[in-house]
C-alpha positions as CSV (number, residue, x, y, z in Angstrom):
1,X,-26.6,12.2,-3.2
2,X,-26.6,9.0,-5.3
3,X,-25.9,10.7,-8.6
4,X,-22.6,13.2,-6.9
5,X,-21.4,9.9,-5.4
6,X,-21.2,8.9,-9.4
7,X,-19.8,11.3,-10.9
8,X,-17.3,11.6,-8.3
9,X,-16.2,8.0,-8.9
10,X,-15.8,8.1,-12.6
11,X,-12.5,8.9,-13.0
12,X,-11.5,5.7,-10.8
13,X,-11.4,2.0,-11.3
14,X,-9.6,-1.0,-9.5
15,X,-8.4,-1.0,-6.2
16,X,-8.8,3.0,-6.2
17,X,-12.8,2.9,-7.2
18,X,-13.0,0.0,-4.7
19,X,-11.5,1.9,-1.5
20,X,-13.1,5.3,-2.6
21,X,-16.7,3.5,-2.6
22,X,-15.9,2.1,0.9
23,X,-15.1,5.2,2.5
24,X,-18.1,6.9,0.9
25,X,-20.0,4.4,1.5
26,X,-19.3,4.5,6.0
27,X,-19.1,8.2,5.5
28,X,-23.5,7.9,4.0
29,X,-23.9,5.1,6.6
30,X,-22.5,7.4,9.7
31,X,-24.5,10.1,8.6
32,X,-27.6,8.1,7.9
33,X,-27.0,7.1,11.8
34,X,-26.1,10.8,13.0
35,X,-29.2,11.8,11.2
36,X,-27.3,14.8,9.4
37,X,-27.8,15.8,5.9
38,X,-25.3,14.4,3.6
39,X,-26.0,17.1,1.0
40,X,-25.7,19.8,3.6
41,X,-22.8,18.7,6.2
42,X,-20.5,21.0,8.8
43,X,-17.4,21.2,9.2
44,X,-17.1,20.5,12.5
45,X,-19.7,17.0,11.7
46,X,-16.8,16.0,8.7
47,X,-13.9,16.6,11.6
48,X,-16.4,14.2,14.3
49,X,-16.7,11.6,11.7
50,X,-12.5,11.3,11.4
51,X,-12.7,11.3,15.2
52,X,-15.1,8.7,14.9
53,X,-13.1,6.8,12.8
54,X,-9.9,7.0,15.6
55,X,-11.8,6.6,18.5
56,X,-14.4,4.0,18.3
57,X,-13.0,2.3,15.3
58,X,-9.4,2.4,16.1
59,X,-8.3,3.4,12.5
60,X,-4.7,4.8,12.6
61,X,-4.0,8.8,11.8
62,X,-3.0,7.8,8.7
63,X,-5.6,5.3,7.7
64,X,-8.2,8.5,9.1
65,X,-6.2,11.1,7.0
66,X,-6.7,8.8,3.7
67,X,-11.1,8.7,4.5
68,X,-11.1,12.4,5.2
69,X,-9.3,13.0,1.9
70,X,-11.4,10.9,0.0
71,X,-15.2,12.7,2.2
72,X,-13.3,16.2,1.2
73,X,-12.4,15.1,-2.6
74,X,-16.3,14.1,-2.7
75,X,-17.4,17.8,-1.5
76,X,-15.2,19.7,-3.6
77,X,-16.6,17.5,-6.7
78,X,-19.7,18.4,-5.5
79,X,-19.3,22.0,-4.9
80,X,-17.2,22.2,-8.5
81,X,-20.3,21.1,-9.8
82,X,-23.0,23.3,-8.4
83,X,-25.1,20.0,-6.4
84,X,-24.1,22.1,-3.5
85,X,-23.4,25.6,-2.6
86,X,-20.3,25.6,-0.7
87,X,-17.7,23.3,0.0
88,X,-18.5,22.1,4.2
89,X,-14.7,20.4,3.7
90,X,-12.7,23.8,2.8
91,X,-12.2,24.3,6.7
92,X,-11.5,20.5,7.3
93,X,-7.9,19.5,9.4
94,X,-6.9,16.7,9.0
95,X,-4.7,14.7,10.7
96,X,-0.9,15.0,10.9
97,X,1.1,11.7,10.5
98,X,4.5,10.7,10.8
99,X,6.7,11.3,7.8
100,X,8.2,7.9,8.3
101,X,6.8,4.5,7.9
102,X,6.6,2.3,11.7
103,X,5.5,-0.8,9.9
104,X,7.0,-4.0,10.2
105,X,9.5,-4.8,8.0
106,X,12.2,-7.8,7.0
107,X,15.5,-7.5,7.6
108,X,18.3,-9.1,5.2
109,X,18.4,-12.2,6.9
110,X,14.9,-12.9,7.6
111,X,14.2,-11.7,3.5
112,X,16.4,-14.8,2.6
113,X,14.9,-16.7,5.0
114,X,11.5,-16.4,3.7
115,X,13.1,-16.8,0.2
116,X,14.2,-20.2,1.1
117,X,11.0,-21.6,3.1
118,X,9.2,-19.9,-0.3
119,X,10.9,-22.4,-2.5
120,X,9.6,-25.5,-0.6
121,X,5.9,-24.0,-1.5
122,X,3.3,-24.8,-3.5
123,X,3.6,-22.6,-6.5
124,X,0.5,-20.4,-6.0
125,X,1.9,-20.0,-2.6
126,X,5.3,-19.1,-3.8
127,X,4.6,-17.1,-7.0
128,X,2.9,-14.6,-4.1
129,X,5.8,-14.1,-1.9
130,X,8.2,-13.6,-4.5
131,X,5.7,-11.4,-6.5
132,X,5.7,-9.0,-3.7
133,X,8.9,-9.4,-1.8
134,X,10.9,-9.7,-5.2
135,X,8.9,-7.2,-7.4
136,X,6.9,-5.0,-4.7
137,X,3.8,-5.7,-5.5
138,X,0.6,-4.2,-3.8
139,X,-1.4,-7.5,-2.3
140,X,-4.6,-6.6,-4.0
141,X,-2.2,-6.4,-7.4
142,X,-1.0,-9.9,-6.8
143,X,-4.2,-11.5,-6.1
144,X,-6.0,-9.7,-9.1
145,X,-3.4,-11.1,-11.4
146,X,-5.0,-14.0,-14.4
147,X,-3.7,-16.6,-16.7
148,X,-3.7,-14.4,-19.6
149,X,-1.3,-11.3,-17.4
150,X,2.0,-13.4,-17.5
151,X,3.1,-12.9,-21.1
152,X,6.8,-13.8,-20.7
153,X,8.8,-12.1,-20.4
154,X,6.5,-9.7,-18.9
155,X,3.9,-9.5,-16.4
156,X,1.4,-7.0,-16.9
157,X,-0.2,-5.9,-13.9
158,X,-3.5,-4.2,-14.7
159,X,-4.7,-2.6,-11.4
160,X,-1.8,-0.5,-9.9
161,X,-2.8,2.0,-7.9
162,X,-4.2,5.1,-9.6
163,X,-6.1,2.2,-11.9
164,X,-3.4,3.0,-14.6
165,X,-1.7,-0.8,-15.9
166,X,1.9,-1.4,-16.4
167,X,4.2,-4.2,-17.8
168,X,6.8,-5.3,-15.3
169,X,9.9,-7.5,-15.8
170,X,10.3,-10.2,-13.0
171,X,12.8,-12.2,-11.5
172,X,14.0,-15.0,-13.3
173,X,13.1,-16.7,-9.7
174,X,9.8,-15.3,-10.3
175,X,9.5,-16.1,-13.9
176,X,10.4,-19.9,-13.2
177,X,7.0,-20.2,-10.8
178,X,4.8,-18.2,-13.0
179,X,5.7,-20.5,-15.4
180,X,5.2,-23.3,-13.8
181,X,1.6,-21.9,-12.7
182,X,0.6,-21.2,-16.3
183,X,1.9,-25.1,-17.6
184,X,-1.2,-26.2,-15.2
185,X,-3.9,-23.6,-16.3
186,X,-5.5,-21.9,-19.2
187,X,-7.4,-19.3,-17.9
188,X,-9.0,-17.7,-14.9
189,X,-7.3,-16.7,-11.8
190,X,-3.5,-16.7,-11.5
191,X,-2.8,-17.3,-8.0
192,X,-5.2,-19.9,-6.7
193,X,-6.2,-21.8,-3.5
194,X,-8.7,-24.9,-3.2
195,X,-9.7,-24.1,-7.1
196,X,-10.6,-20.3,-6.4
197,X,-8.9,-17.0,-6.2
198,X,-6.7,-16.7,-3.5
199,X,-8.4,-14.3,-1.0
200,X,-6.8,-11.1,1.4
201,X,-7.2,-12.8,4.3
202,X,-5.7,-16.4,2.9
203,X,-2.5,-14.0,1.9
204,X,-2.6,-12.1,5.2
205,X,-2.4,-15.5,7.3
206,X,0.4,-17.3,4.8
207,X,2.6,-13.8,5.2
208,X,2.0,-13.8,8.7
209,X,3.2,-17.4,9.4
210,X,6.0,-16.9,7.0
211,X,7.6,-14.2,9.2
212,X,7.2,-15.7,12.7
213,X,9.2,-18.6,10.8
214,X,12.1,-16.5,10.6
215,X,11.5,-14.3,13.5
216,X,9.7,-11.6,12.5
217,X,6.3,-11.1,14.2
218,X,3.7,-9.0,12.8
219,X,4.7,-9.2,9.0
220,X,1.9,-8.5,7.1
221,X,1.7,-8.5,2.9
222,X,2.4,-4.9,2.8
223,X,5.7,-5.5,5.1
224,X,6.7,-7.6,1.9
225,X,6.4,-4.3,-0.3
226,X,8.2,-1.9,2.0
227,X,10.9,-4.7,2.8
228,X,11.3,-4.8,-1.3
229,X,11.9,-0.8,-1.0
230,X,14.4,-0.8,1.7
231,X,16.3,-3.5,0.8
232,X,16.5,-3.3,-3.0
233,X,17.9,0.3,-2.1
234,X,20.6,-1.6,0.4
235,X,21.4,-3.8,-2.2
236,X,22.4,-0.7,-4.5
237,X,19.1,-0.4,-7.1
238,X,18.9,3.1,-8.0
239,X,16.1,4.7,-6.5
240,X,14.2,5.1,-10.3
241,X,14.2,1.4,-10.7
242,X,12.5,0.8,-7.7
243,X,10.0,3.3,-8.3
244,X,9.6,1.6,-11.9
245,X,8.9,-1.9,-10.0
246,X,6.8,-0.9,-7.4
247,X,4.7,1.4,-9.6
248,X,5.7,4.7,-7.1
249,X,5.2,7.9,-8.6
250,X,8.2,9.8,-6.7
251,X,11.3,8.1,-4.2
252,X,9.4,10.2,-1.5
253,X,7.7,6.4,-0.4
254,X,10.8,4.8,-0.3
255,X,12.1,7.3,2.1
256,X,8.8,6.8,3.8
257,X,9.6,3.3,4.6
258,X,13.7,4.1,5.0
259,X,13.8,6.9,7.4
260,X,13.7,4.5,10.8
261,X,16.5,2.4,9.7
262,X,18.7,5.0,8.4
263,X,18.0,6.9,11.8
264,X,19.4,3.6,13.3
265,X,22.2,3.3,10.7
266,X,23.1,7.0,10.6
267,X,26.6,8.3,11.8
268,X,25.9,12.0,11.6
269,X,26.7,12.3,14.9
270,X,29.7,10.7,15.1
271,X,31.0,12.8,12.6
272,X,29.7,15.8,14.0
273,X,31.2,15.0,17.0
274,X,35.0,14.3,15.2
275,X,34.7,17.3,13.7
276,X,34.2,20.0,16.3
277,X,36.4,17.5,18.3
278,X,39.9,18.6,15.8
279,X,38.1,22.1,15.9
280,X,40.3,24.7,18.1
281,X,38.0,25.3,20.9
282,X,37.5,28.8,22.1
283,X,36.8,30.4,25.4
């Protein structure tokens, strides 16, 4: 199994590679435990393992849709190239989710709020705030940033998702603390804490205290990236721009992350209502 795990991972590097390896990688270890054959699976054992994955790991539908995608994508590489007969994933459902985003997000007020508390950090501190509430960034982008990425006046972010890199304009805001960062440094990590790379979970806690500050429980880094899509779209950036920023392939993710607030914004009814209302009524 080794050797179709391999091949099916060539293709992908950063973030990707790293996410695709731990979802193979609890995908061998369940089976390992189940005592099935990896090389020789059922359907109905791939379904069990995503029902695993809900029930006794209390992964969300979503989060259980991605690992079965990435189990199937393994099979059909496998079946493609003969190391197994037929594909056990061809009959596998997976699990519908919601075509809108429930996650926490900022509002406009709270945004500037954390804008302003930002300012009186550190700059390693600040730099990833702004780099993801201003520019969208993924967390794992951020912290992967070096020295040698800000080139200014460009930032070139080398581990979007996909594993494809990209050069990306920032904020003048932005531009300011990354400069700021580099005037101390030569080399090695950008974004820094205690002397070493700012970790996940150091990120996770900063973003979580940041938004209780101003109201907002819950916020986690990834709030900061769909509260850069909502409100750059309130704030009149075409819909290609933001793609462009925040490395989205199509504006289907921004309406992921839009869809509960325009339900709570919308007026269609309203107007629906005025218009049958000067409508002659019949009967």
């Amino acid at each position: 199994m080794g050797s179709v795990v391999a091949g099916y991972l060539v293709p992908y590097g950063g973030s990707t590679l790293a996410g695709y390896r731990h979802v193979v990688a609890r995908w061998l270890s369940w089976c390992s435990e189940q005592r099935i054959d990896p090389m020789a699976p059922t359907t109905a054992q791939v379904e069990s393992w995503g029902r695993w994955l809900s029930e006794s790991r209390g992964m969300a539908r979503s989060s259980v849709r991605r690992g079965l995608s990435v189990v199937c994508g393994l099979y059909r590489y496998a079946t493609a190239t003969g190391a197994i007969g037929a594909d056990p994933c061809a009959g596998v459902r997976l699990p519908r989710v919601p075509g809108h985003s429930e996650g926490t997000c900022l509002d406009r007020g709270q945004a500037a709020g954390v804008l302003s508390i930002a300012d009186g950090m550190g700059p390693d501190d600040r730099a990833l705030v702004l780099l993801m509430l201003l520019s969208g960034l993924r967390v794992s982008e951020a912290l992967g940033l070096d020295v040698g990425d800000w080139d200014p006046p460009a930032l070139r972010v080398a581990s979007r998702k996909g594993g494809w890199s990209q050069l990306l304009a920032v904020p003048e805001r932005t531009a300011r603390t990354l400069d700021l960062l580099c005037s101390r440094r030569s080399a090695g990590a950008l974004l820094r804490r205690s002397g070493r790379r700012m970790t996940r979970a150091q990120a996770a806690s900063l973003v979580c205290d940041l938004g209780e500050s101003v109201g907002a429980g819950g916020i986690t880094p990834h709030s900061l990236r769909r509260t850069f899509a909502t409100l750059a779209r309130d704030a009149g950036v075409a819909d290609s721009e933001i793609m462009a920023t925040g490395g989205w392939s199509s504006a289907r993710m921004i309406d992921y992350y839009d869809m509960g607030r325009r339900g709570m914004r919308s007026g269609a009814g309203d107007a629906l209502d005025a218009y049958l209302t000067a409508a002659p009524a019949k009967g």
